[in-house]
C-alpha positions as CSV (number, residue, x, y, z in Angstrom):
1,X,20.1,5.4,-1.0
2,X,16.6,6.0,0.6
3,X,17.0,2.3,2.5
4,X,16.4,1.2,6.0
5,X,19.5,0.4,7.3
6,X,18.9,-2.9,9.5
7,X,17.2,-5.5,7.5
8,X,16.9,-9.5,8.0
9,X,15.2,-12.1,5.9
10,X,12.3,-14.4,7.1
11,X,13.1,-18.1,7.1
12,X,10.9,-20.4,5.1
13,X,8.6,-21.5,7.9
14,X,7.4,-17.8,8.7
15,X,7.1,-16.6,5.5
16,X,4.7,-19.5,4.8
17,X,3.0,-18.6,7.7
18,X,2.7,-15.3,7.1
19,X,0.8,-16.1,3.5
20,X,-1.3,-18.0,6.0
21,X,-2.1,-15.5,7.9
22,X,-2.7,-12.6,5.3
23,X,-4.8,-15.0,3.0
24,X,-7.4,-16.1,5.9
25,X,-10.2,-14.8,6.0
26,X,-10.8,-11.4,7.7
27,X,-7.2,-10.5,7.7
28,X,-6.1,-7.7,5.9
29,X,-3.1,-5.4,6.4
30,X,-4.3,-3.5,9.1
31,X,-5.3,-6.8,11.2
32,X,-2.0,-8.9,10.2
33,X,0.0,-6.3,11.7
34,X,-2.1,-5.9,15.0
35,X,-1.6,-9.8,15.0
36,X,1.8,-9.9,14.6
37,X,2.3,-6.8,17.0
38,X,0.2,-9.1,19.3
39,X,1.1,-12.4,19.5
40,X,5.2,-12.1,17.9
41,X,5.0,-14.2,15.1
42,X,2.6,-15.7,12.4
43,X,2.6,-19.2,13.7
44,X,1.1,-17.8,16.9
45,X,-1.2,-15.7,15.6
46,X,-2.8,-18.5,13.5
47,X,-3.0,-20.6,16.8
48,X,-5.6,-18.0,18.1
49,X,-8.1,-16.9,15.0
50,X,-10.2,-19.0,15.8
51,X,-10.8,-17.6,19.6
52,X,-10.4,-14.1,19.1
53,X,-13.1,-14.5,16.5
54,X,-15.8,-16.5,18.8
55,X,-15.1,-14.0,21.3
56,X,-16.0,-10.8,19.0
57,X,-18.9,-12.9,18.3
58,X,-18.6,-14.9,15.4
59,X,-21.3,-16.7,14.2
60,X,-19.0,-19.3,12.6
61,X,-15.1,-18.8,12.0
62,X,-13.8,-17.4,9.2
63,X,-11.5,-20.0,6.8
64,X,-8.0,-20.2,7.9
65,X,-5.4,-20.8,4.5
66,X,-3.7,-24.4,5.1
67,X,-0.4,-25.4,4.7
68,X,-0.7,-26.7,1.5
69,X,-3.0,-24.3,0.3
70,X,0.2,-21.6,0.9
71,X,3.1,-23.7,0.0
72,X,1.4,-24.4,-3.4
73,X,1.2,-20.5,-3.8
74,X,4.7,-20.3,-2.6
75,X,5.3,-22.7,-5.4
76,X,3.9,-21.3,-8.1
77,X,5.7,-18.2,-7.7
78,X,8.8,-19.7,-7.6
79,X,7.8,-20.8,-11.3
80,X,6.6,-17.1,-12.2
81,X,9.8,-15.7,-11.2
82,X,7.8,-13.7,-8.2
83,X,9.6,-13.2,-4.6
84,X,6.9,-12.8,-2.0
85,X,9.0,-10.2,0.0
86,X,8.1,-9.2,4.6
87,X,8.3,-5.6,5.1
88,X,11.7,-5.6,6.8
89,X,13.4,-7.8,3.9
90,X,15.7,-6.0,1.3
91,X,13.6,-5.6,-2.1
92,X,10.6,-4.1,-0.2
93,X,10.0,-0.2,-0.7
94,X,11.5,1.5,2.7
95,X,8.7,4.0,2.3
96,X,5.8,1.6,2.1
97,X,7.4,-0.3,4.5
98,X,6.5,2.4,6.9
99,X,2.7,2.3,6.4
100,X,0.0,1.3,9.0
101,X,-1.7,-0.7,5.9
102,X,1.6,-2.2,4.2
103,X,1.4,-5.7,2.6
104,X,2.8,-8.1,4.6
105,X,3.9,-9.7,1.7
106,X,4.4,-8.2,-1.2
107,X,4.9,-10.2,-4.8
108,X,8.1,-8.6,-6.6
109,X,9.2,-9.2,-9.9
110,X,12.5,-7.8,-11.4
111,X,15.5,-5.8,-9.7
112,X,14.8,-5.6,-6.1
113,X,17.7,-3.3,-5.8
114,X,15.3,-0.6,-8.1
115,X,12.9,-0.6,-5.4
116,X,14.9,0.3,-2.8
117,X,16.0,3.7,-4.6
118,X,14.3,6.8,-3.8
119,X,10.6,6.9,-6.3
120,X,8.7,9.7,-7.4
121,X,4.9,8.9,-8.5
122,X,3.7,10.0,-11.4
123,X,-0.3,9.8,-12.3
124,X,-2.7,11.3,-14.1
125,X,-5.6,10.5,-16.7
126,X,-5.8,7.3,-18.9
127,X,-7.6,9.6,-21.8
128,X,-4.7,12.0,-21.7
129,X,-3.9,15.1,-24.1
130,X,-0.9,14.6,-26.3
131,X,0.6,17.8,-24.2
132,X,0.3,16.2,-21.3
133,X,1.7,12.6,-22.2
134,X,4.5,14.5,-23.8
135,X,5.1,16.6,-20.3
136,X,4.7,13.6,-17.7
137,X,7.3,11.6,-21.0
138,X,9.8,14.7,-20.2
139,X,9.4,14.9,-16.2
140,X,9.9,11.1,-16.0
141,X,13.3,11.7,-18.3
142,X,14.6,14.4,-16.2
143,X,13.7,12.8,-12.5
144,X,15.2,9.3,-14.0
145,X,18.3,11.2,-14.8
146,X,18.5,13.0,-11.3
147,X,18.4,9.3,-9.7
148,X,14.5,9.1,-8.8
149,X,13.0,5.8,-10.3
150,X,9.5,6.4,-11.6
151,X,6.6,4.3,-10.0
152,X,3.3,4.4,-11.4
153,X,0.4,2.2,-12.2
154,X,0.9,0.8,-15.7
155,X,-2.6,2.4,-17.1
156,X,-3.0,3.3,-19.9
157,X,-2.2,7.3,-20.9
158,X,-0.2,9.4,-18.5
159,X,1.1,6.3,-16.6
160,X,2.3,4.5,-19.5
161,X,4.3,7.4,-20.8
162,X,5.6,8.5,-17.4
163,X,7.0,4.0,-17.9
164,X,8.5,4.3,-21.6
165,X,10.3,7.5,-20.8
166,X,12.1,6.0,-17.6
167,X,13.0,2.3,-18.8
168,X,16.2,3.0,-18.8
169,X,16.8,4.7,-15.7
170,X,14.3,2.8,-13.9
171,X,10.6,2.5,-13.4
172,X,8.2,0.7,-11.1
173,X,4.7,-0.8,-12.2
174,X,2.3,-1.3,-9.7
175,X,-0.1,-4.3,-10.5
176,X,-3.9,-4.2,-9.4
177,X,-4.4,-7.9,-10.3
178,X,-1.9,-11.0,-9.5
179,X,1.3,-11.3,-11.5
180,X,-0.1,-13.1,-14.1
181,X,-3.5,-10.8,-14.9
182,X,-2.0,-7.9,-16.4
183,X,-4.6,-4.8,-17.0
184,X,-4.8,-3.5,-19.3
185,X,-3.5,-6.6,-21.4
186,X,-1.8,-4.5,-24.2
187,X,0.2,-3.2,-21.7
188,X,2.1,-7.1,-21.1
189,X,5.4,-6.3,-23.6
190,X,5.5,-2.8,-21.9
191,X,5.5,-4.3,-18.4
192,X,8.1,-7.3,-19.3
193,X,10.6,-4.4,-20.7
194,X,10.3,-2.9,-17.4
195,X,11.1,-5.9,-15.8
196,X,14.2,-6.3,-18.5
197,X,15.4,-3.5,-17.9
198,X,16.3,-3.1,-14.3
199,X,12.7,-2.0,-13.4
200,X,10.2,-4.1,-11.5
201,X,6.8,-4.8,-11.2
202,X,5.2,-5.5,-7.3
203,X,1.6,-6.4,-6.6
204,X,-0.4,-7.6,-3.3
205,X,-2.6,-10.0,-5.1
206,X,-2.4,-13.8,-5.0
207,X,-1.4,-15.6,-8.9
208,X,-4.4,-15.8,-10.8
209,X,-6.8,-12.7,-9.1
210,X,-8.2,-10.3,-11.8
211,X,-8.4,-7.5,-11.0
212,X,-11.8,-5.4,-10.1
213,X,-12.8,-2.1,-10.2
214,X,-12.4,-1.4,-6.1
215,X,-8.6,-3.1,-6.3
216,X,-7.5,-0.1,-8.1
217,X,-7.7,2.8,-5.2
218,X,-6.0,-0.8,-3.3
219,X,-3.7,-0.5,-5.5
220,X,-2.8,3.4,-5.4
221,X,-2.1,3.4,-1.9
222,X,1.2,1.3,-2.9
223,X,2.1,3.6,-5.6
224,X,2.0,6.7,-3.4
225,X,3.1,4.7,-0.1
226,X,6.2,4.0,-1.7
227,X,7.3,6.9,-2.9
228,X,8.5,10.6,-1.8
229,X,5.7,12.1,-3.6
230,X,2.9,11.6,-6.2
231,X,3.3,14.2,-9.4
232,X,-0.7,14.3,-11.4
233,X,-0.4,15.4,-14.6
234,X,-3.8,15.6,-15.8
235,X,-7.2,14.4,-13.9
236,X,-10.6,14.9,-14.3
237,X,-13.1,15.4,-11.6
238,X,-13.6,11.8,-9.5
239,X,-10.3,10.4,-11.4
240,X,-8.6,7.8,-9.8
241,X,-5.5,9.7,-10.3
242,X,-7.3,11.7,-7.3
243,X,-7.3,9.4,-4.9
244,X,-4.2,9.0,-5.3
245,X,-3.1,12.2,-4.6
246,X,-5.6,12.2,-1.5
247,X,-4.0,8.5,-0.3
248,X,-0.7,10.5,-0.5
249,X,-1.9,13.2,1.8
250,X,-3.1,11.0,4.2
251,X,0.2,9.1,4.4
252,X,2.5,12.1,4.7
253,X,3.6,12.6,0.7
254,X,3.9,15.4,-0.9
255,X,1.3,15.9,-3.4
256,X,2.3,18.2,-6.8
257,X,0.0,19.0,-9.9
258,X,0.9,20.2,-13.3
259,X,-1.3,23.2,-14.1
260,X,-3.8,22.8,-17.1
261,X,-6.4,25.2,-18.9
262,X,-9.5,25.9,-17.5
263,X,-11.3,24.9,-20.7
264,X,-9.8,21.0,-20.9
265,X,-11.8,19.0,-18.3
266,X,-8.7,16.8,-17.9
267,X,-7.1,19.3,-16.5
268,X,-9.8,20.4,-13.8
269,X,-8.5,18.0,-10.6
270,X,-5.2,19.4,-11.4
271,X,-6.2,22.3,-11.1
272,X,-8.3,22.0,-7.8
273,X,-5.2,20.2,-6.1
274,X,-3.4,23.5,-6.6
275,X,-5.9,25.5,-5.3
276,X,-5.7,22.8,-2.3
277,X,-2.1,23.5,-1.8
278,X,-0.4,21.1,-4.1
279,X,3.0,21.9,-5.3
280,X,2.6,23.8,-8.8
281,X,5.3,22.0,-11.4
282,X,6.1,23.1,-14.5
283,X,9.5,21.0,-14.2
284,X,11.1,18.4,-12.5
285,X,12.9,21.5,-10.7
286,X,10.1,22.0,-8.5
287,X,10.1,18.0,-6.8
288,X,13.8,17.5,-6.9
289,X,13.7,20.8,-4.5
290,X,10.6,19.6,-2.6
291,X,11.8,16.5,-1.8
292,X,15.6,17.0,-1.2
293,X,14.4,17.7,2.9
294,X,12.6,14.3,2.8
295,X,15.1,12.1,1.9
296,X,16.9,13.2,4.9
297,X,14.6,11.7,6.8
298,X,14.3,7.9,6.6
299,X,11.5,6.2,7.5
300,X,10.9,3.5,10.2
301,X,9.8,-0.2,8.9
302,X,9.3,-1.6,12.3
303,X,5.8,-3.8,12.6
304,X,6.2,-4.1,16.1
305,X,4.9,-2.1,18.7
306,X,6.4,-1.6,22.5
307,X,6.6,-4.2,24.4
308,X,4.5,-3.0,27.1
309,X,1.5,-3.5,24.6
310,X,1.7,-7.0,23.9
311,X,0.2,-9.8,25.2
312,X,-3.0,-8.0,26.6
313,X,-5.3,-10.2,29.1
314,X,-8.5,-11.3,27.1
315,X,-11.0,-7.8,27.6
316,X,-13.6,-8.3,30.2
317,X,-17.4,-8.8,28.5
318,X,-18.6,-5.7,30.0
319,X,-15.1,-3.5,28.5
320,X,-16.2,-5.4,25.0
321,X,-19.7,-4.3,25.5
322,X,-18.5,-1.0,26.1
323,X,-16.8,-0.6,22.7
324,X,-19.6,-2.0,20.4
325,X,-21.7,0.7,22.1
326,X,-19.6,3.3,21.3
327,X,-19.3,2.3,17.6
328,X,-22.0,2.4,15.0
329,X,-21.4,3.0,11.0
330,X,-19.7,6.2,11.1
331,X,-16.1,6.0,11.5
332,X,-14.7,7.3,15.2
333,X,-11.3,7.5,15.5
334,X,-9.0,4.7,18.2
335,X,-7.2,7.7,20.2
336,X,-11.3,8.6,20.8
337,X,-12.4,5.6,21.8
338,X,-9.9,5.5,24.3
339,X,-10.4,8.2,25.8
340,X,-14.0,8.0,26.0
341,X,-14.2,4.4,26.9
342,X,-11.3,5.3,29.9
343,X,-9.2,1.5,28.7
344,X,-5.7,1.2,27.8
345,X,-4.7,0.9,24.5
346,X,-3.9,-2.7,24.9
347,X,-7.2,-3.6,25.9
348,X,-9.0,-1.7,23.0
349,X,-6.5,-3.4,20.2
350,X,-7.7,-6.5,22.0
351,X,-11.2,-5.2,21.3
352,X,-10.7,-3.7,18.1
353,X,-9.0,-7.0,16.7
354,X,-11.6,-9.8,17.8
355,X,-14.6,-7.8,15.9
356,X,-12.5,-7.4,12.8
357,X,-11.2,-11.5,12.5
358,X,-15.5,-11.5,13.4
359,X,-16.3,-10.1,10.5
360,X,-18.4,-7.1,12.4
361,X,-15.1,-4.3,12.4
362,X,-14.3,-2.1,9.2
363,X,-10.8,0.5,9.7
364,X,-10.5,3.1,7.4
365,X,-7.4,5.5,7.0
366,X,-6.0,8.1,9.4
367,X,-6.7,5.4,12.3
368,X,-10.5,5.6,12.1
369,X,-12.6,2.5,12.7
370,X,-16.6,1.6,12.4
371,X,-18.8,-1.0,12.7
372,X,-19.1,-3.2,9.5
């Protein structure tokens, strides 16, 4: 089992705080968890929005969800069968548990026990050969077997194959809308066998958000966050299916590609990620051996950060003048910005925070921040 072994379950009152928190305005993962690391719990953090924003210069504050506003959401989730599930509760993927931009809530539908198995992503192009939906049918099959469940992003092509061929041993479908906008919409009797069948379906997105075009990449980071690994069958150049594979580099998964010809343009991203390093497959051999190290290793789910850095004092005007100098559109990285600018790493976070809930902060992965 590739769990974390200590987990507890939020009471009512933080969990509706929490959806609070994450559905304000200005918060996203990144921020909620730099609130929570800062002030303990949600409740708090709401408490001080409003300051920290005025002081990172605000021009007016940003909306704050109510009460009501999260307890009807809470609600209506009850009714769609959705669990809106904290990072250390059981149900929530140990491995995307782990990442700096995890969900703070995350909307599950079906067997939370399937999500806390060991997954292996599998990707690739929505206009796929019938070689290659037959291959990515056939690795799913075999991984299922060996006691991987299959997540992937219920598209249409390789994605949908990698699904059918693992219903029964499990499979995980990754929304990039709320749990009630299914895309693409041919794809709802696909996605309610997965959920009948000891599968599950998990999305970020409130009830009723369609999805756009920039939720997708949004969306990949989940399905290669919670897995061991992300296995492309076929991609063009600029597929999604790429960023995918790039999203799993960046958080510390491995990364394998199935070979194709040089003459089928599906197959040229494949192709690239191999001469990249990717691990060549040409069956579900290769991951099973890849991985077995990995899942030695479980990861860490914990959102807070030493005690020492909570609770900073307010930053002094000239240390928060200090840091808007030293940013400007192009991304720096934090562990730069401290050393340049000479301030603990409290005070920066400090910083750092009150220009995002401002509106004026954008982070980007591998800890790199810029001016918005």
């Amino acid at each position: 089992m590739d769990a974390i072994s200590t987990r507890q379950e939020l009471t009512d009152t933080e969990r509706r705080d929490r959806l609070r928190l994450i559905r304000s305005d200005n918060v996203g993962p990144r921020t909620f968890r730099s609130l929570l690391n800062h002030f303990g719990t949600a409740r708090a953090a709401l408490d001080r929005l409003p300051e920290l924003a005025r002081r990172g210069g605000a021009a007016r504050v940003g909306r704050i969800c109510t009460i009501d506003e999260a307890e009807a959401e809470l609600d209506a989730c009850l009714r769609q069968g959705v669990q809106l599930l904290a990072p250390e509760e059981n149900g929530y993927p140990p491995r995307l548990a782990s990442c700096e931009d995890a969900p703070p809530l995350l909307g599950v539908r079906g067997a939370r026990g399937t999500l806390m198995q060991p997954m292996i992503a599998i990707v690739g192009s929505r206009n796929a050969s019938a070689a290659g939906l037959k291959f990515a049918g056939q690795l799913a099959h075999e991984l299922g077997r060996a006691g991987f469940v299959i997540i992937s992003g219920l598209a249409r092509g390789i994605d949908q194959a990698a699904h059918r061929a693992s219903l029964s041993s499990g499979t995980v479908a990754v929304l990039a809308g709320g749990h009630d906008r299914i895309y693409p919409p041919e794809h709802i009797d696909l996605l309610g066998a997965i959920v009948e069948r000891n599968g599950a379906a998990i999305s970020e997105m409130p009830l009723g958000h369609e999805p756009r075009a920039r939720d997708f990449p949004r969306r990949n980071r989940l399905i290669s966050g919670a897995s061991l690994g992300v296995v492309v069958v076929e991609a063009a150049h600029r597929s999604g299916s790429l960023i995918t594979a790039r999203m799993a580099g960046e958080q510390g998964r491995e990364v394998f590609a199935v070979p194709g010809s040089p003459l089928d343009p599906r197959a040229a991203g494949t192709n690239d990620l191999i001469k990249q390093g990717a691990t060549l497959v040409t069956e579900a051999a290769d991951i099973i051996q890849a991985v077995g190290p990995i899942m030695e290793r479980p990861p860490s789910a914990s959102l807070r950060e030493s005690d020492e850095e909570l609770f900073a004092p307010a930053p002094e005007t000239h240390d928060r003048d200090q840091i808007i100098a030293l940013l400007g559109p192009t991304p720096v990285s934090i562990h730069d910005l401290i050393r340049i600018s000479g301030l603990s790493p409290a005070v920066l976070r400090v910083v750092l925070l009150e220009l995002e809930l401002a509106g004026r902060l954008e982070r980007h992965g591998g800890g790199m921040v810029s001016l918005a």
